[in-house]
PyMOL Python script that loads the backbone (N, CA, C, O; Angstrom):
from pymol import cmd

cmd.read_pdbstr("""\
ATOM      1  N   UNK A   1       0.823  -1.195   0.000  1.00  0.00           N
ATOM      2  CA  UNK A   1       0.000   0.000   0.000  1.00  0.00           C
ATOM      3  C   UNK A   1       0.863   1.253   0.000  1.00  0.00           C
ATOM      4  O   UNK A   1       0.536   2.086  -0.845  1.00  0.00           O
ATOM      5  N   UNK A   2       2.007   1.587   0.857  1.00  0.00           N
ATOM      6  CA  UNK A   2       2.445   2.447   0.684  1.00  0.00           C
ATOM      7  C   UNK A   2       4.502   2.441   0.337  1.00  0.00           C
ATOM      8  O   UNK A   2       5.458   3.204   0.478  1.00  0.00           O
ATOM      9  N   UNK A   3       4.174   0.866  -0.228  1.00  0.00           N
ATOM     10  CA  UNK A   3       5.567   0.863  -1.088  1.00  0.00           C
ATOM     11  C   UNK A   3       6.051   1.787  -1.714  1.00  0.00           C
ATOM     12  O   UNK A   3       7.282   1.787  -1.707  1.00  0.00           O
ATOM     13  N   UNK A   4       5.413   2.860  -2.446  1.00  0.00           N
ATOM     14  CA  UNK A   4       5.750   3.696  -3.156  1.00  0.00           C
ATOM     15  C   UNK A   4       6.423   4.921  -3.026  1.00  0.00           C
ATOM     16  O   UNK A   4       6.930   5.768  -3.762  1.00  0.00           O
ATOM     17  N   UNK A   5       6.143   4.588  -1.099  1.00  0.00           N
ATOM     18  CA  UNK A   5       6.932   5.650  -0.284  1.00  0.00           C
ATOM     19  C   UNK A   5       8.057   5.551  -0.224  1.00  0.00           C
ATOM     20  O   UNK A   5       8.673   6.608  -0.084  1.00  0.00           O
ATOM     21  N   UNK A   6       8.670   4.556  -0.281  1.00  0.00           N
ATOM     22  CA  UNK A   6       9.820   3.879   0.233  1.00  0.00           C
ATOM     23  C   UNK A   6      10.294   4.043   1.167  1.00  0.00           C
ATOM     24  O   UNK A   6      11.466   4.416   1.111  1.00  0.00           O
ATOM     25  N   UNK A   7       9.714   3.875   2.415  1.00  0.00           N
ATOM     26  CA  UNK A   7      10.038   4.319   3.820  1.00  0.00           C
ATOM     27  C   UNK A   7      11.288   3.783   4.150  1.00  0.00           C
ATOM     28  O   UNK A   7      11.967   4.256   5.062  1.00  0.00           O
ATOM     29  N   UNK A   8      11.759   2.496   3.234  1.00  0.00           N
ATOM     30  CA  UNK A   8      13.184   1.832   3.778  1.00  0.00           C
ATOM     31  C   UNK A   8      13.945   2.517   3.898  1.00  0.00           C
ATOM     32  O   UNK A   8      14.653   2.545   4.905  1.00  0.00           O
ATOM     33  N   UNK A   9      14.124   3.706   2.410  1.00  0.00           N
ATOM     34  CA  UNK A   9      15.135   4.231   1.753  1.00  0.00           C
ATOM     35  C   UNK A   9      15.622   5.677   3.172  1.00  0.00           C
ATOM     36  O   UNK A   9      16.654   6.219   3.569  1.00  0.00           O
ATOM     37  N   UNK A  10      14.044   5.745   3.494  1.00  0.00           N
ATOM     38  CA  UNK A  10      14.348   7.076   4.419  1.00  0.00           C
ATOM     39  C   UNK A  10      14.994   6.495   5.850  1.00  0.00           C
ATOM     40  O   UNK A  10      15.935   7.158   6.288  1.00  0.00           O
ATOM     41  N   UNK A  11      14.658   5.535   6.481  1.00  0.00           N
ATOM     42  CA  UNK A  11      15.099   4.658   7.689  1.00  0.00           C
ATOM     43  C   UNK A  11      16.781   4.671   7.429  1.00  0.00           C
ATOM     44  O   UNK A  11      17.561   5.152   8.250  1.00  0.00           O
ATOM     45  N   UNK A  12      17.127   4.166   6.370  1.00  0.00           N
ATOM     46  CA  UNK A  12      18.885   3.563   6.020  1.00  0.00           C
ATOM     47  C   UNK A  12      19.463   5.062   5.956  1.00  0.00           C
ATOM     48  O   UNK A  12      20.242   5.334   6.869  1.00  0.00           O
ATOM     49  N   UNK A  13      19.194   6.111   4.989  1.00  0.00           N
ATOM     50  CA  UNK A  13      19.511   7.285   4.961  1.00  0.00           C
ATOM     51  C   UNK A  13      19.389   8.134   6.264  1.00  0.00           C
ATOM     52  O   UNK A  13      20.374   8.849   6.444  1.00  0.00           O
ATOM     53  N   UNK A  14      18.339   8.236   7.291  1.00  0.00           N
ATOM     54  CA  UNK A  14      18.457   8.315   8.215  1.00  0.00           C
ATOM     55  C   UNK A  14      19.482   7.690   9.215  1.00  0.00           C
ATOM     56  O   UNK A  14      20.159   8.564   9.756  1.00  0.00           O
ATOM     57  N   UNK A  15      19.739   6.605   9.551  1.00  0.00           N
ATOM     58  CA  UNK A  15      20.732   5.640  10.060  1.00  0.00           C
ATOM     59  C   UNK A  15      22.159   6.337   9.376  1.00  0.00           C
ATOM     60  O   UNK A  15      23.031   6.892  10.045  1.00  0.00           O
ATOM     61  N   UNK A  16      22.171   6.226   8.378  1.00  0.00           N
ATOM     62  CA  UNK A  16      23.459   6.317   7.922  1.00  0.00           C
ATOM     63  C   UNK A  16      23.940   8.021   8.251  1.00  0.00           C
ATOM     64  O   UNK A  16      25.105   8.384   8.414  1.00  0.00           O
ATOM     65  N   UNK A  17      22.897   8.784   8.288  1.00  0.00           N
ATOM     66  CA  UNK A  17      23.878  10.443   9.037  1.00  0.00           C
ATOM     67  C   UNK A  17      23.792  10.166  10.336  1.00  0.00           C
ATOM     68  O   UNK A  17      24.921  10.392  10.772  1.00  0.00           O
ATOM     69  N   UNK A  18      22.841   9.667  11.552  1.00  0.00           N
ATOM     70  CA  UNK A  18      23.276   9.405  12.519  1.00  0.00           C
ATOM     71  C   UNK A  18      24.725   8.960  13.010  1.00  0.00           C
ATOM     72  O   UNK A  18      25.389   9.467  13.914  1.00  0.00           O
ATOM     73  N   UNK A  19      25.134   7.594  11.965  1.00  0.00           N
ATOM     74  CA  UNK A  19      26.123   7.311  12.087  1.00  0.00           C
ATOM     75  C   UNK A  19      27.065   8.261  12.037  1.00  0.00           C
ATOM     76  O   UNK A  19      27.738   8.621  13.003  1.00  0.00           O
ATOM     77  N   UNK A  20      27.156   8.785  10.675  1.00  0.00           N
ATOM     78  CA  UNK A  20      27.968   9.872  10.205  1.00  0.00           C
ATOM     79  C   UNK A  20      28.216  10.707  11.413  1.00  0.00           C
ATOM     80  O   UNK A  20      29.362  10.945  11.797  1.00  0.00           O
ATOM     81  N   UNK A  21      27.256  11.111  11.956  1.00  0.00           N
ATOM     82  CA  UNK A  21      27.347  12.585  12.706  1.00  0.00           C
ATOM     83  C   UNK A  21      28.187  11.697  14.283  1.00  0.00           C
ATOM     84  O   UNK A  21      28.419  12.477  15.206  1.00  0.00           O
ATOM     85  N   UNK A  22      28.514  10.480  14.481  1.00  0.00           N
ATOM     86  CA  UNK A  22      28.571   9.358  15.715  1.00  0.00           C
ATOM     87  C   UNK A  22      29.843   9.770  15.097  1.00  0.00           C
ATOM     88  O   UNK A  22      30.339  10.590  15.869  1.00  0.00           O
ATOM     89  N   UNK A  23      30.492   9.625  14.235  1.00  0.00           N
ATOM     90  CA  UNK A  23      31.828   9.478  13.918  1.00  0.00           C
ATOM     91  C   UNK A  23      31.943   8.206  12.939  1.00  0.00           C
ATOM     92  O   UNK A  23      33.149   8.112  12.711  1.00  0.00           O
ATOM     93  N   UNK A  24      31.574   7.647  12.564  1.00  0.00           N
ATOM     94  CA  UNK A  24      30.954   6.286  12.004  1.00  0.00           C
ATOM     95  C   UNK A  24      31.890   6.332  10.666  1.00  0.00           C
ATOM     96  O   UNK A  24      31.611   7.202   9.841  1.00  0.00           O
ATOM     97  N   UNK A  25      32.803   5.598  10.441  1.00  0.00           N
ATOM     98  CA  UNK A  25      33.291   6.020   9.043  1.00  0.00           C
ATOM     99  C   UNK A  25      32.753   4.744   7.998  1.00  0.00           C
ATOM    100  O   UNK A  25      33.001   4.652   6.796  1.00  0.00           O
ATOM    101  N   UNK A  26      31.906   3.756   8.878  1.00  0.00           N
ATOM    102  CA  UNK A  26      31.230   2.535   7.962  1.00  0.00           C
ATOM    103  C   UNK A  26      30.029   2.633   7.909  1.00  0.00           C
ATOM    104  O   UNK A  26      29.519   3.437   8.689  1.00  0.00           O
ATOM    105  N   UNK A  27      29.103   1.833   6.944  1.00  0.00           N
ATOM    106  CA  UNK A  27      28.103   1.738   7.495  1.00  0.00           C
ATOM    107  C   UNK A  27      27.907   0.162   7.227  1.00  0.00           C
ATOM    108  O   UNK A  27      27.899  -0.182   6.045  1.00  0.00           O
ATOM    109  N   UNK A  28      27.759  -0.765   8.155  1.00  0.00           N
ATOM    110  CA  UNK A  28      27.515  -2.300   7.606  1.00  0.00           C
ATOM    111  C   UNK A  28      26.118  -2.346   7.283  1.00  0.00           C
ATOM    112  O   UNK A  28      25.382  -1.877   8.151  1.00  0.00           O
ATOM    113  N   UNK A  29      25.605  -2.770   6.309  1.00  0.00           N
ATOM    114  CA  UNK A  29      24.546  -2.868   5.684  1.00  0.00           C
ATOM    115  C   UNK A  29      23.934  -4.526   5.697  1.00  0.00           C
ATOM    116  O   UNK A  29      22.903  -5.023   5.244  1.00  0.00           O
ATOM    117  N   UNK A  30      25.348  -5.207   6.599  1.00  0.00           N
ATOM    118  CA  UNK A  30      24.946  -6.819   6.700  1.00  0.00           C
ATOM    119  C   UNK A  30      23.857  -7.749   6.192  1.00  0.00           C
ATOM    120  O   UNK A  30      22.737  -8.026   6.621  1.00  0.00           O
ATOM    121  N   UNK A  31      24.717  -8.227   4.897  1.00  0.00           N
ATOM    122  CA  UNK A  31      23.910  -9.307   4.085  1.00  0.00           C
ATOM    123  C   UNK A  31      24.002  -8.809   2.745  1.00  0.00           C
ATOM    124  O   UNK A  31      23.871  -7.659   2.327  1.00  0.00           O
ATOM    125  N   UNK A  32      24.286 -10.037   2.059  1.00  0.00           N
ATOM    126  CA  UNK A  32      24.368  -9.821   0.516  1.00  0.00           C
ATOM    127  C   UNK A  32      24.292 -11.219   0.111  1.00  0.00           C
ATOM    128  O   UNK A  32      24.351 -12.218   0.828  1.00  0.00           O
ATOM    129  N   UNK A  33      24.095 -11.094  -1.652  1.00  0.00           N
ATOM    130  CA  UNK A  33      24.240 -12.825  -1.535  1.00  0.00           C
ATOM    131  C   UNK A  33      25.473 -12.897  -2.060  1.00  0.00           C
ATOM    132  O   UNK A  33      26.307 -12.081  -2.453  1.00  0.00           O
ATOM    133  N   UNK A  34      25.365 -14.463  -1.945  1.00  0.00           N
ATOM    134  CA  UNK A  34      26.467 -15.248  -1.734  1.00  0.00           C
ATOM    135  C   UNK A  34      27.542 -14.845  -2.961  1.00  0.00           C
ATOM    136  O   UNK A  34      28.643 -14.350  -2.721  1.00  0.00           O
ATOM    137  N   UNK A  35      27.106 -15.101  -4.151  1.00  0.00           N
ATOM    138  CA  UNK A  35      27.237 -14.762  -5.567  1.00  0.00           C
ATOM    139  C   UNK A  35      26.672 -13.631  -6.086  1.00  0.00           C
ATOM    140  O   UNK A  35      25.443 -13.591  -6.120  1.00  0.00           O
ATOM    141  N   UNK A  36      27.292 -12.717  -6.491  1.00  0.00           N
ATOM    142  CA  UNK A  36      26.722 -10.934  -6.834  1.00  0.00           C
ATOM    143  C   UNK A  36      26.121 -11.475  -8.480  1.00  0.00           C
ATOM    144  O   UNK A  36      25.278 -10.894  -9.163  1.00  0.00           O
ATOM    145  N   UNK A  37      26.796 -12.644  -8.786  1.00  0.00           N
ATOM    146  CA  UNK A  37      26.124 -12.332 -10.649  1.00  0.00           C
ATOM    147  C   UNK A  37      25.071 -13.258 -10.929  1.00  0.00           C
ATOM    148  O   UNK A  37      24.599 -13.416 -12.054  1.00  0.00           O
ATOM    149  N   UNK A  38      24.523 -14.173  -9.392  1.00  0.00           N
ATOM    150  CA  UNK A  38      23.501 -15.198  -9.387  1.00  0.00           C
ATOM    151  C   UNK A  38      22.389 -14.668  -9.420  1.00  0.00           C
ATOM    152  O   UNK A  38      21.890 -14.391  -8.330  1.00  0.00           O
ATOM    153  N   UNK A  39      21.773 -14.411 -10.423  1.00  0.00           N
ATOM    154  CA  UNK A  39      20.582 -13.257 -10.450  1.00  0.00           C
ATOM    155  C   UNK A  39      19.422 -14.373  -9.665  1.00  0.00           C
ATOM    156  O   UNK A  39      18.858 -13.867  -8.695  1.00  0.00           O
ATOM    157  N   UNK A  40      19.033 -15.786  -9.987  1.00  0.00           N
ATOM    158  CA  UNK A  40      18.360 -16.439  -8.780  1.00  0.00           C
ATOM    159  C   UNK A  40      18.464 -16.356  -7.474  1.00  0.00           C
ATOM    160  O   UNK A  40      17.719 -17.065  -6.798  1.00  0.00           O
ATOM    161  N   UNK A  41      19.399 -15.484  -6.837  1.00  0.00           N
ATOM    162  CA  UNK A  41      19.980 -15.732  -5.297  1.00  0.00           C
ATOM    163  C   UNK A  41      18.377 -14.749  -5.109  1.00  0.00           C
ATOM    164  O   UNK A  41      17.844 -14.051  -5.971  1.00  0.00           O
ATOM    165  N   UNK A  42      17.906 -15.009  -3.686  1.00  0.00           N
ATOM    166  CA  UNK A  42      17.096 -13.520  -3.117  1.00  0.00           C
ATOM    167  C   UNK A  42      17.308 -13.011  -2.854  1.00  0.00           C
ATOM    168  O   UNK A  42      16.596 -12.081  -2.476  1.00  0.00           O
ATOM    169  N   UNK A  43      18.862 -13.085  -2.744  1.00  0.00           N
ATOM    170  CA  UNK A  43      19.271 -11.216  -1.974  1.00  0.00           C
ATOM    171  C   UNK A  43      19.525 -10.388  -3.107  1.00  0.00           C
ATOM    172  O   UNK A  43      20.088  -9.335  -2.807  1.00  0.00           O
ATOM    173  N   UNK A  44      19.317 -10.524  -4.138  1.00  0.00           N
ATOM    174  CA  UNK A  44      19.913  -9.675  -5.407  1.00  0.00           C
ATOM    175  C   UNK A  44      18.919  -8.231  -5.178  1.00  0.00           C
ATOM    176  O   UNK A  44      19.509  -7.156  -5.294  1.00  0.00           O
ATOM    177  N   UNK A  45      17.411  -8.211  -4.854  1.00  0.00           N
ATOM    178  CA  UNK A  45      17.072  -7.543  -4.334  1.00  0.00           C
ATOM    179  C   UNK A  45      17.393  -5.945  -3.512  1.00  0.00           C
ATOM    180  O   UNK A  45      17.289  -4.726  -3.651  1.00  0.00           O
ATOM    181  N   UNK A  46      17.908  -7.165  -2.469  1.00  0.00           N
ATOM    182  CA  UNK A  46      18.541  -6.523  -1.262  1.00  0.00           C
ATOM    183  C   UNK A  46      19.669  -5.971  -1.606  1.00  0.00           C
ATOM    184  O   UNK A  46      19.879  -4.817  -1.233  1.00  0.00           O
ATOM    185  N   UNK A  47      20.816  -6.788  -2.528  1.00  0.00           N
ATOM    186  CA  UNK A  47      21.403  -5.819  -2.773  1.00  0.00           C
ATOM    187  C   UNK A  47      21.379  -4.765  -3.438  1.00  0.00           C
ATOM    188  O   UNK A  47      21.779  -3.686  -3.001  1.00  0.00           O
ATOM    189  N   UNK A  48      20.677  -5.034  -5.127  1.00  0.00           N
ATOM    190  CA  UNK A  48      19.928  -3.499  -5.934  1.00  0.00           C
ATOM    191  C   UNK A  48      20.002  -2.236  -4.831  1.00  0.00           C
ATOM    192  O   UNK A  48      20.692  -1.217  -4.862  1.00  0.00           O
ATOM    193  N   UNK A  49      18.998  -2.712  -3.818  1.00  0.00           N
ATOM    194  CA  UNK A  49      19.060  -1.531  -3.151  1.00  0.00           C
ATOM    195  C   UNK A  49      20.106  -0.820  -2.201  1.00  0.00           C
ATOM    196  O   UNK A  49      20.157   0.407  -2.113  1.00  0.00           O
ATOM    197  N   UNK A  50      20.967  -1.699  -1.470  1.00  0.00           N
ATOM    198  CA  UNK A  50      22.011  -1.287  -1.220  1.00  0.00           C
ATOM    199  C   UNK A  50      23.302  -0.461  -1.964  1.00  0.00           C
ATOM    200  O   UNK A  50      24.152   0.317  -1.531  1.00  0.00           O
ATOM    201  N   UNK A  51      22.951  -1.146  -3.582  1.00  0.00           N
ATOM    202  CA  UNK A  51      23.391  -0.464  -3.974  1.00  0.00           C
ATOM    203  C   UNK A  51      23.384   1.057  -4.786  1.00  0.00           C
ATOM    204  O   UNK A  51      24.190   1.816  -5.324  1.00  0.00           O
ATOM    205  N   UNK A  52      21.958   0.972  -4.505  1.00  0.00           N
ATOM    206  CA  UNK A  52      21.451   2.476  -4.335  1.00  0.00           C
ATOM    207  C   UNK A  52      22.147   3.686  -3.758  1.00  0.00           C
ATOM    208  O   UNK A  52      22.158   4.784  -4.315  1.00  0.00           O
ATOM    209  N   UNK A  53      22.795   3.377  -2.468  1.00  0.00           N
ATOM    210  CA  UNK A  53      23.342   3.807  -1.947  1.00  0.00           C
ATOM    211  C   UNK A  53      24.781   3.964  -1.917  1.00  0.00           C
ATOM    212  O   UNK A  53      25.375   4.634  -1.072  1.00  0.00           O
ATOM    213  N   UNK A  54      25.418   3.211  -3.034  1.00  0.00           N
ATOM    214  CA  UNK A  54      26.718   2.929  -3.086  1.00  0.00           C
ATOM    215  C   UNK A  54      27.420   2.076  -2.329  1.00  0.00           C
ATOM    216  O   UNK A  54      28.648   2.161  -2.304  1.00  0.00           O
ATOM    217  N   UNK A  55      26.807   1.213  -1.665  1.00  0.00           N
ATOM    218  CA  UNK A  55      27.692   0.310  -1.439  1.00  0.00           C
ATOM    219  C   UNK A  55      28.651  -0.797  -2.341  1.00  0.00           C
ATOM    220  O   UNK A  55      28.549  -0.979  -3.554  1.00  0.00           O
ATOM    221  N   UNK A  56      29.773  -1.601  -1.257  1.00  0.00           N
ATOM    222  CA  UNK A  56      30.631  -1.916  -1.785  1.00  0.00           C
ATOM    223  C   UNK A  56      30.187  -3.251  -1.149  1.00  0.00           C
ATOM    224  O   UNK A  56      29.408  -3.249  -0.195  1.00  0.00           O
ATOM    225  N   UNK A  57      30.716  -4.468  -1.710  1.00  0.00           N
ATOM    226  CA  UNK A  57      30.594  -5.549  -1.280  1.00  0.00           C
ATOM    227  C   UNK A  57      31.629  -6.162  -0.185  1.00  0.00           C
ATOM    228  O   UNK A  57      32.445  -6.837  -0.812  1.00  0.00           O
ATOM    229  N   UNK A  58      31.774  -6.177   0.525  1.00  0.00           N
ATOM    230  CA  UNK A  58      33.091  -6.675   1.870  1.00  0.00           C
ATOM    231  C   UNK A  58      32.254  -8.352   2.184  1.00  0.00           C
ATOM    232  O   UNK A  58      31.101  -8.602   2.537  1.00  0.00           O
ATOM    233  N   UNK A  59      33.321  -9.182   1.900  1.00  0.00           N
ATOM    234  CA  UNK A  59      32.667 -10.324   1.990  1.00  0.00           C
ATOM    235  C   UNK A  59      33.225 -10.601   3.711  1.00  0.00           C
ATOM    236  O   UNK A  59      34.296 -10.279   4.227  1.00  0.00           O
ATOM    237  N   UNK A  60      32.070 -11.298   4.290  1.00  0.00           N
ATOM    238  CA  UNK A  60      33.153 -11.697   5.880  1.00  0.00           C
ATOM    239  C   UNK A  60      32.223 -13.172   5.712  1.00  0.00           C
ATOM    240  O   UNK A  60      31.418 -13.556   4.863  1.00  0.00           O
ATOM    241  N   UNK A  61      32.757 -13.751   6.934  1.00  0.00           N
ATOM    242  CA  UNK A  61      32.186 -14.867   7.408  1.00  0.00           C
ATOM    243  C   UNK A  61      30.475 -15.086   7.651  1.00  0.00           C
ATOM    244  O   UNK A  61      29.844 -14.046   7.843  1.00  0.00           O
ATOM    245  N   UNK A  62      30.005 -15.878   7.651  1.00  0.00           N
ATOM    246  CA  UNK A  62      28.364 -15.731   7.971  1.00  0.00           C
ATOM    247  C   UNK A  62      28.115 -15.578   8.972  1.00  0.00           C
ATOM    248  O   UNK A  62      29.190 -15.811   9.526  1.00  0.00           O
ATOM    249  N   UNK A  63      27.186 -15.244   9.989  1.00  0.00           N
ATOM    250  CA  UNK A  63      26.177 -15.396  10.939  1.00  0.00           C
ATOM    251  C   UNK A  63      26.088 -16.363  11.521  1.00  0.00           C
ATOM    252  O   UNK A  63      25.812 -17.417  10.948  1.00  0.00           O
ATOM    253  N   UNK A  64      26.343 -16.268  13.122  1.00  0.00           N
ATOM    254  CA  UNK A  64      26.237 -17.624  13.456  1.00  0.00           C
ATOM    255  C   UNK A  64      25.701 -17.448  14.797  1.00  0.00           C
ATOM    256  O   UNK A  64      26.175 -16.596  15.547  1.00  0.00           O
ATOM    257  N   UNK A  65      24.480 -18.409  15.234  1.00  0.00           N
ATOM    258  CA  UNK A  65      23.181 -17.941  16.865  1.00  0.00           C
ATOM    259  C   UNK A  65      24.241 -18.576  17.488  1.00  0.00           C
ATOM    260  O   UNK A  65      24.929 -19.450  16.962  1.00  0.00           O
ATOM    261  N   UNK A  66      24.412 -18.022  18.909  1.00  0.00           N
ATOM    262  CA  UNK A  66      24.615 -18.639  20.185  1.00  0.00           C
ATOM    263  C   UNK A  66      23.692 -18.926  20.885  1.00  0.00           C
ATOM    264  O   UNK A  66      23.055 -18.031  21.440  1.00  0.00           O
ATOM    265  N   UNK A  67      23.352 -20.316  21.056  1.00  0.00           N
ATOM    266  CA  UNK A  67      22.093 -20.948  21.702  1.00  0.00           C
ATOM    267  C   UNK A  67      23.126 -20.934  22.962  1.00  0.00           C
ATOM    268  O   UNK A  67      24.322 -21.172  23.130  1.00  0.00           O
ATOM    269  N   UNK A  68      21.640 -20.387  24.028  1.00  0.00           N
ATOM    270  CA  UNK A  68      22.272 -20.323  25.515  1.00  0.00           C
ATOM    271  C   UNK A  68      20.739 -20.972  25.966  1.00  0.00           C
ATOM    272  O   UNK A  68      20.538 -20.970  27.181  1.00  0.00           O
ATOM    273  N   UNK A  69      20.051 -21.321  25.421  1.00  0.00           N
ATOM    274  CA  UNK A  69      19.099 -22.791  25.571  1.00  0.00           C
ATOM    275  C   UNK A  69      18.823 -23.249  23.999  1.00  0.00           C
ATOM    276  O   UNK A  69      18.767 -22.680  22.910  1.00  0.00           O
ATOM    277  N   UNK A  70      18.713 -24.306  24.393  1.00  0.00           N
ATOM    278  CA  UNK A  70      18.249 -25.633  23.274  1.00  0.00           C
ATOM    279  C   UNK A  70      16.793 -25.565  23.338  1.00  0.00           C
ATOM    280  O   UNK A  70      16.180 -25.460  22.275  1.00  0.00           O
ATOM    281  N   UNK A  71      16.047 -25.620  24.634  1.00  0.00           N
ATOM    282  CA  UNK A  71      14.770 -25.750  23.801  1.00  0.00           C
ATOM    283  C   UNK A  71      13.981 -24.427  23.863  1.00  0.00           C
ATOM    284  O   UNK A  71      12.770 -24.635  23.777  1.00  0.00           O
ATOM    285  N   UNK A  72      14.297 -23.193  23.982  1.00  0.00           N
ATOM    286  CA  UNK A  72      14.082 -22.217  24.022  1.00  0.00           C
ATOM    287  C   UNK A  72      14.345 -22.130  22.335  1.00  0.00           C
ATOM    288  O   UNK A  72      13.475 -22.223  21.470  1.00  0.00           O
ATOM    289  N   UNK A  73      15.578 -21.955  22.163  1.00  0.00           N
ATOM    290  CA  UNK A  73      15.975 -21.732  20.826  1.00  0.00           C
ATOM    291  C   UNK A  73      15.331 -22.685  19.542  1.00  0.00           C
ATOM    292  O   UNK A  73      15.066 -22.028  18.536  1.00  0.00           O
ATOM    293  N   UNK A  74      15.005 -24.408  19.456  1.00  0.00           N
ATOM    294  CA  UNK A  74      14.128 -25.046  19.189  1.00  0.00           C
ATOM    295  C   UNK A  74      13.047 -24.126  18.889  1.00  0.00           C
ATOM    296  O   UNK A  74      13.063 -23.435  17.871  1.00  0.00           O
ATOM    297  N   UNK A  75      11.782 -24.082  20.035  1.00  0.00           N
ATOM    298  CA  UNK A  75      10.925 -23.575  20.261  1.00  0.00           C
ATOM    299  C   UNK A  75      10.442 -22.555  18.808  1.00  0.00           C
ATOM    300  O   UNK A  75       9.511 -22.653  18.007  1.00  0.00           O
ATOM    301  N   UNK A  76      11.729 -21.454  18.979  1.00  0.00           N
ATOM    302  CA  UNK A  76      11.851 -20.397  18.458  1.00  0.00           C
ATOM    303  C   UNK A  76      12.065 -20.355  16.616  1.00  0.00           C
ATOM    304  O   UNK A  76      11.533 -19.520  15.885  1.00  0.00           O
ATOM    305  N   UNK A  77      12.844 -21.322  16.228  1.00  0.00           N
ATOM    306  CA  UNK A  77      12.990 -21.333  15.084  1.00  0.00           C
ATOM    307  C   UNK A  77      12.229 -22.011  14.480  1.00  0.00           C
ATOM    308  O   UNK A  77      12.037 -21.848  13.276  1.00  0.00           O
ATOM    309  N   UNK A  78      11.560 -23.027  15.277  1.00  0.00           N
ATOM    310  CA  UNK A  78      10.296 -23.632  15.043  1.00  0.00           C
ATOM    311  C   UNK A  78       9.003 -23.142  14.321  1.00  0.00           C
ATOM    312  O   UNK A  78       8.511 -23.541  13.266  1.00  0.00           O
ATOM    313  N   UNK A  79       8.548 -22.077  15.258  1.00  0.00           N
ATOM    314  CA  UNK A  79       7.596 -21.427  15.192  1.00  0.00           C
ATOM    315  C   UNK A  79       7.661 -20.042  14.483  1.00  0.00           C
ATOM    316  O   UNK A  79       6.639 -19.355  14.472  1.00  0.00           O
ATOM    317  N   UNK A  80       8.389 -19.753  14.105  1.00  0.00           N
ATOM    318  CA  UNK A  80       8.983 -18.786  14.039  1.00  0.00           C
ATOM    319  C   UNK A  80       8.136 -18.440  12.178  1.00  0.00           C
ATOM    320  O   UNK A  80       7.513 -17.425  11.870  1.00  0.00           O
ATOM    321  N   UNK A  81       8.491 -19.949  11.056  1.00  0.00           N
ATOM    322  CA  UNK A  81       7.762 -19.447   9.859  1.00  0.00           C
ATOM    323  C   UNK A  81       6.335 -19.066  10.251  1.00  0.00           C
ATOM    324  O   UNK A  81       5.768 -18.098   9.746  1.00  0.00           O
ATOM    325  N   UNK A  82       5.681 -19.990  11.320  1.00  0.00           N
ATOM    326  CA  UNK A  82       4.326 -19.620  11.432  1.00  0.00           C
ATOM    327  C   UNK A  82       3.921 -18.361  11.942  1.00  0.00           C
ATOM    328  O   UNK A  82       2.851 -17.853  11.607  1.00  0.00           O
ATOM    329  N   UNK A  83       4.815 -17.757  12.837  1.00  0.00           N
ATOM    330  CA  UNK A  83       4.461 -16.120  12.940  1.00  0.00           C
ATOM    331  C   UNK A  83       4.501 -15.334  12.112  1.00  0.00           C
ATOM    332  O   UNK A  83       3.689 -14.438  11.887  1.00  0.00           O
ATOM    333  N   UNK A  84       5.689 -15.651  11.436  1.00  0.00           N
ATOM    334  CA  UNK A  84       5.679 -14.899   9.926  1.00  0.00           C
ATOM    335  C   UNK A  84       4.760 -14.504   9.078  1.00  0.00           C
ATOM    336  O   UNK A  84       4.544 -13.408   8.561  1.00  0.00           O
ATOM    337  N   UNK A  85       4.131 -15.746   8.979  1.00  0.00           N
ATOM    338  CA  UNK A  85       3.517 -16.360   7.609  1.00  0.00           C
ATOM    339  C   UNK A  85       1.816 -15.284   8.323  1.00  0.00           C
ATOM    340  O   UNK A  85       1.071 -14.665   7.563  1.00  0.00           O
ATOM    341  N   UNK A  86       1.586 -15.375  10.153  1.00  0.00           N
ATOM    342  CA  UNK A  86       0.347 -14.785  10.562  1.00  0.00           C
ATOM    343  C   UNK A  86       0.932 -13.481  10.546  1.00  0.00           C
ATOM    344  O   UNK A  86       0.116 -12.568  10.417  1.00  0.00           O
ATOM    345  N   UNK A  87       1.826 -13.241  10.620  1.00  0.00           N
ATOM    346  CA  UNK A  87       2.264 -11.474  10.220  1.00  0.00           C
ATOM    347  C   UNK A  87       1.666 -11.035   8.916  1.00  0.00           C
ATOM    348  O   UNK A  87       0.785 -10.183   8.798  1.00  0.00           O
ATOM    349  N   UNK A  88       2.294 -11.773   7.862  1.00  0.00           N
ATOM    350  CA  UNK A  88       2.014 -12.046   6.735  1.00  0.00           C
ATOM    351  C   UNK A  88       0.538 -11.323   6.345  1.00  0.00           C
ATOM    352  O   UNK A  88       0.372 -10.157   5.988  1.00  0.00           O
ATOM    353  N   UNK A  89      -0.522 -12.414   6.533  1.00  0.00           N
ATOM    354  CA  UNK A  89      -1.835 -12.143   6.473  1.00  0.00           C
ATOM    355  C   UNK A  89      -2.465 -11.227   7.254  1.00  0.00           C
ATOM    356  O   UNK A  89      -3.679 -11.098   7.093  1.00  0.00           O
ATOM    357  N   UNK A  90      -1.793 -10.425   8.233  1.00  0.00           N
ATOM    358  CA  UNK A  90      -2.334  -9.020   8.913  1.00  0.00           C
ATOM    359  C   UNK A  90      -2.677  -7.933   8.388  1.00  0.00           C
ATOM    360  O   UNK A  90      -3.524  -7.090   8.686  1.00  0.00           O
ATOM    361  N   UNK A  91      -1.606  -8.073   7.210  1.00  0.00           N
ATOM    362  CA  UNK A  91      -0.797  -6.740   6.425  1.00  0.00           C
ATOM    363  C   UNK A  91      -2.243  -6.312   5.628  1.00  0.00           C
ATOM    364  O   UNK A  91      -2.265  -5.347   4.865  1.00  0.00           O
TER     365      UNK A  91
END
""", "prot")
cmd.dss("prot")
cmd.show_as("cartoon", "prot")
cmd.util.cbc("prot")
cmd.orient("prot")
């Protein structure tokens, strides 16, 4: 409905002079895909728009949870498409 706003664009641009004005000489934009020329990947997206902004690609290591419970964390990733998916249908 109001995609057209692009509220993302104002959130990241916002973020990014905060930083600026912090002293911030980066801004990690964390996440890209794997392969920049795999136009099937889903982050190609994500990146388009990052690169809106000029970003550069810095490859690091992936993401990785520290489970400080098992069935808490279980629980969580479990359920987790199904909140989505009822987020989803709110909209």
């Amino acid at each position: 409905r109001r995609r057209r706003d692009m509220p993302n664009y104002l959130l990241q641009w916002v973020a990014m002079q905060w930083a600026l004005a912090q002293g911030c000489t980066t801004y990690d934009w964390w996440g890209a895909p794997t392969d920049l020329d795999d136009a099937d990947d889903g982050m190609q997206g994500v990146w388009q728009f990052k690169q809106g902004f000029g970003a550069e690609f810095q490859p690091h290591v992936g993401a990785w949870d520290y489970v400080i419970s098992p069935v808490a964390y279980r629980a969580l990733t479990e359920s987790l498409p199904y909140i989505l998916a009822g987020m989803r249908r709110l909209r």
